[in-house]
MMTF fields as JSON, N, C-alpha, C and O atoms, coordinates in Angstrom:
{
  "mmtfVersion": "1.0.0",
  "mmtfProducer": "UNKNOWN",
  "numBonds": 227,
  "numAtoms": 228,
  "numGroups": 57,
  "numChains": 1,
  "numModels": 1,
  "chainsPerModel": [1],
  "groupsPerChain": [57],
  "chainIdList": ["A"],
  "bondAtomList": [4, 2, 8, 6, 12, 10, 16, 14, 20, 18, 24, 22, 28, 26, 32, 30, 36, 34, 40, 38, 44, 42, 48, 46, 52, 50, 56, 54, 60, 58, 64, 62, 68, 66, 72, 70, 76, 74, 80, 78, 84, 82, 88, 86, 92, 90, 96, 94, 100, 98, 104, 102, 108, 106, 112, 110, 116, 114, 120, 118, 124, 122, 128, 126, 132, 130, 136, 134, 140, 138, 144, 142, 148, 146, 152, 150, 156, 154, 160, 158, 164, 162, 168, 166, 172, 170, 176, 174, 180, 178, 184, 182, 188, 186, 192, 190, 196, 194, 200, 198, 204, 202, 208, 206, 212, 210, 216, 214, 220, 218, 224, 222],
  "bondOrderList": [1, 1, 1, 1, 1, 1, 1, 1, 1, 1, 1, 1, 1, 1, 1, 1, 1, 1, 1, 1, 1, 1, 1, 1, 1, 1, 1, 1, 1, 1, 1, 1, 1, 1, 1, 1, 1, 1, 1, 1, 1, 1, 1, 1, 1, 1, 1, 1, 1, 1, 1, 1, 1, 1, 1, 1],
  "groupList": [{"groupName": "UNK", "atomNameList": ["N", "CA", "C", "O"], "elementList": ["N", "C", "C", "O"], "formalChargeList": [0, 0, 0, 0], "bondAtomList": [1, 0, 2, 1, 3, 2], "bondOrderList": [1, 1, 2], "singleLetterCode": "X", "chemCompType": "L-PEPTIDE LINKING"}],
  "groupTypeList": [0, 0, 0, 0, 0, 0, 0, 0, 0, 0, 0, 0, 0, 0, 0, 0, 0, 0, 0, 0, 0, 0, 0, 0, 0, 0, 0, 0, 0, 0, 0, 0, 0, 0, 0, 0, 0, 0, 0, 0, 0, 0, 0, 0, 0, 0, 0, 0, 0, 0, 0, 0, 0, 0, 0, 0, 0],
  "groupIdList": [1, 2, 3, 4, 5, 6, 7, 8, 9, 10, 11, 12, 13, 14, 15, 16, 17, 18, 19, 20, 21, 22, 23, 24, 25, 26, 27, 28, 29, 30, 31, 32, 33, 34, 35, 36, 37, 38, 39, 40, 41, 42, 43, 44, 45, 46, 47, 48, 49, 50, 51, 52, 53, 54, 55, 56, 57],
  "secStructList": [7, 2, 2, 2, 2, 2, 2, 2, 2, 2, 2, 2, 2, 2, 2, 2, 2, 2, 2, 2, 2, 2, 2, 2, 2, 2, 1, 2, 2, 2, 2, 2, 2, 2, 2, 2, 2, 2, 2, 2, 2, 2, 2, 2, 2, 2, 2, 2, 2, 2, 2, 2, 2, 2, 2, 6, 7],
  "xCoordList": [0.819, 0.0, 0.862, 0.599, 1.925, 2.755, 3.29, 3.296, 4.149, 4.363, 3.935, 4.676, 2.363, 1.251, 1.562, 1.946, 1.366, 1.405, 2.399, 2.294, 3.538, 4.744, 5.045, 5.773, 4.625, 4.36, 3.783, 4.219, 2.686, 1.609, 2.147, 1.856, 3.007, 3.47, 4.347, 4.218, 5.557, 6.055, 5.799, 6.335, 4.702, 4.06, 3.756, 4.534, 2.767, 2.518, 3.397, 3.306, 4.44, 5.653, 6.13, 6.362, 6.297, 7.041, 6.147, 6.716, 4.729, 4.281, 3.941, 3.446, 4.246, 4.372, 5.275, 4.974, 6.828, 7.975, 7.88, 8.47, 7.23, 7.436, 6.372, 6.713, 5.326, 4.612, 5.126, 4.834, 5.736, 6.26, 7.579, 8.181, 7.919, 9.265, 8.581, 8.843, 7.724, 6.899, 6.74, 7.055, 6.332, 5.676, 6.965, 6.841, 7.815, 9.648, 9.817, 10.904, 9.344, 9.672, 8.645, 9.003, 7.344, 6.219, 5.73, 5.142, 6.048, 5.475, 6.916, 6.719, 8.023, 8.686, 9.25, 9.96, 8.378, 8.914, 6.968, 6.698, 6.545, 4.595, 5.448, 5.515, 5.826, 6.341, 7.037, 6.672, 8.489, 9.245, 8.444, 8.9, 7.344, 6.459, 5.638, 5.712, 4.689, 4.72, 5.492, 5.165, 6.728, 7.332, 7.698, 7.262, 8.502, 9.034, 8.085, 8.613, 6.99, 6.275, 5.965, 6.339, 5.376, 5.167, 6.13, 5.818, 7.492, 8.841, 8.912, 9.267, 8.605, 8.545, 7.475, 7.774, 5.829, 5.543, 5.837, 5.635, 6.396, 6.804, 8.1, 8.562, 8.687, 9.997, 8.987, 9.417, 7.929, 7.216, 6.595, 6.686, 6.017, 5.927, 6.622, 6.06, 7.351, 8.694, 8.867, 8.486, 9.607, 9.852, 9.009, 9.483, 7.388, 6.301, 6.861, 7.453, 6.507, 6.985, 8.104, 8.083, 8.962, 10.19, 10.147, 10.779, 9.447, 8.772, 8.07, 8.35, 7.165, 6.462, 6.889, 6.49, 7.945, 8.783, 9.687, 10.149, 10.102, 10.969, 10.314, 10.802, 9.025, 7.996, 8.132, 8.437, 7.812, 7.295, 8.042, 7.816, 9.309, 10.398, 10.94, 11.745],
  "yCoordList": [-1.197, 0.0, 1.26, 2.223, 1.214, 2.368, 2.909, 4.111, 1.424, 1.71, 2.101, 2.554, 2.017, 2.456, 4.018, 4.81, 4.39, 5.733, 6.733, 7.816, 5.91, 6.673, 6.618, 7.395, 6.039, 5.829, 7.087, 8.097, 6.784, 7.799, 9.638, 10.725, 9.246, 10.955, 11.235, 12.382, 10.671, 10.61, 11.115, 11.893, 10.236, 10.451, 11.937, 12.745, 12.559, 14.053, 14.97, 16.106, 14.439, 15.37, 15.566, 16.728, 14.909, 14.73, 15.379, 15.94, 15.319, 15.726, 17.15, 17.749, 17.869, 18.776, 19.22, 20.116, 19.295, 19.52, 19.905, 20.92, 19.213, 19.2, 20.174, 20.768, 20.302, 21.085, 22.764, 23.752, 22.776, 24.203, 24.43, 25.504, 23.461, 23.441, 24.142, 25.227, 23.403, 23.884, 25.159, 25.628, 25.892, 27.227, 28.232, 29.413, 27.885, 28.121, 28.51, 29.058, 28.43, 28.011, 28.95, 29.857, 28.381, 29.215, 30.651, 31.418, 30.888, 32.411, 33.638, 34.847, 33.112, 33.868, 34.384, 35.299, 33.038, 33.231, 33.917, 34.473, 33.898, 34.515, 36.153, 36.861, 36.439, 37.906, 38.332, 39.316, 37.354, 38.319, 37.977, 38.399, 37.385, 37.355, 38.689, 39.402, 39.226, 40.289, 41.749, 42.9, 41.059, 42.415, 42.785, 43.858, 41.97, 42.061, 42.959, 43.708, 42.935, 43.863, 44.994, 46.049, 45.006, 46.287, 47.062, 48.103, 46.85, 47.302, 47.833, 48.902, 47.053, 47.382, 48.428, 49.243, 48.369, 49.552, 50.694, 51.743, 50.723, 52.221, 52.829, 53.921, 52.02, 52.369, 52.876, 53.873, 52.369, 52.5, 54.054, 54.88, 54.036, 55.541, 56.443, 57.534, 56.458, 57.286, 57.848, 58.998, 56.952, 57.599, 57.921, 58.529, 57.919, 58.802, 60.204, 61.093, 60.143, 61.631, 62.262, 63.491, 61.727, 62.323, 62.849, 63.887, 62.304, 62.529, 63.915, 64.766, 64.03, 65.291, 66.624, 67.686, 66.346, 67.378, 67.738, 68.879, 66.659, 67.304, 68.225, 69.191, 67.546, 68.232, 69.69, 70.366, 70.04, 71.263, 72.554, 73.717, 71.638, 73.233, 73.379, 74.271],
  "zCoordList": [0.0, 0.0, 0.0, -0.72, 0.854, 0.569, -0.307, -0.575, -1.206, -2.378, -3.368, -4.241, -3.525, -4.712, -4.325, -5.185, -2.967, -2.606, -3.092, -3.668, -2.607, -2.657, -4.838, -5.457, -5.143, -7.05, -7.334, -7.887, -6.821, -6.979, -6.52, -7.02, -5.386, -5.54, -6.07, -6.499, -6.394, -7.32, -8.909, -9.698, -8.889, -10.977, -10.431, -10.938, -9.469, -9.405, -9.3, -9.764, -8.581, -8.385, -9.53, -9.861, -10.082, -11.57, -12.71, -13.647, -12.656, -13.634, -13.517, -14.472, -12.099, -12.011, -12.194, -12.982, -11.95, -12.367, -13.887, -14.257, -14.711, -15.891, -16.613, -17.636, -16.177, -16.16, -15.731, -16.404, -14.784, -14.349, -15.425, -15.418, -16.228, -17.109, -18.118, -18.637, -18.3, -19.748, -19.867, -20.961, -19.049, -18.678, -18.517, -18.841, -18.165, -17.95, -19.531, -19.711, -20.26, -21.36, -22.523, -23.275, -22.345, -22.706, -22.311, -23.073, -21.057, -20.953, -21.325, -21.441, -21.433, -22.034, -23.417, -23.837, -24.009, -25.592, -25.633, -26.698, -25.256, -25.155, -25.024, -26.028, -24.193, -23.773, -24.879, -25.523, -25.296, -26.837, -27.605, -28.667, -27.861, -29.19, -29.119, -30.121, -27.834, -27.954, -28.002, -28.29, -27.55, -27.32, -28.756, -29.173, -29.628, -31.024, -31.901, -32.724, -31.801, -32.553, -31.934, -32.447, -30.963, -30.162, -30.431, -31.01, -30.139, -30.652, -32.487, -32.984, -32.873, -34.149, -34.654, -35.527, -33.905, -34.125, -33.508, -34.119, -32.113, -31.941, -32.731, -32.398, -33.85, -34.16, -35.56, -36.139, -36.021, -36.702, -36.901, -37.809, -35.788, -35.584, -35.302, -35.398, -35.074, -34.729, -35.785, -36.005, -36.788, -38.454, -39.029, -39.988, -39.122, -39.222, -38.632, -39.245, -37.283, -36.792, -37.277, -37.34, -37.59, -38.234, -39.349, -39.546, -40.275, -41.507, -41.607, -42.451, -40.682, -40.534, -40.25, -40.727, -39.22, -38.737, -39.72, -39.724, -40.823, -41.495, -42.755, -43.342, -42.937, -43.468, -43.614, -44.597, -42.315, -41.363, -41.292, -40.957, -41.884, -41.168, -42.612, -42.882]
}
């Protein structure tokens, strides 16, 4: 009986481990996926504004 137990926390321990790996993994490439563009449109707009100003004067 112990042994089923001690199996049994084991497989959870473990499938949690691996689970928190995953996520190690996933929420930071989630973050540069947004960041890469966000980035790209404020560089986006930027040279708009530059554009105008040079317009202007």
């Amino acid at each position: 009986m112990g042994t089923r137990a001690a199996r049994t926390a084991l497989l959870v321990a473990a499938m949690m481990f691996f689970a928190v790996l995953a996520l190690d993994i996933a929420v930071p490439t989630l973050v540069l996926c947004i960041m890469a563009p966000s980035v790209w449109l404020v560089s986006l707009d930027m040279s708009v504004l530059h554009k105008h100003e040079g317009e202007a004067a």
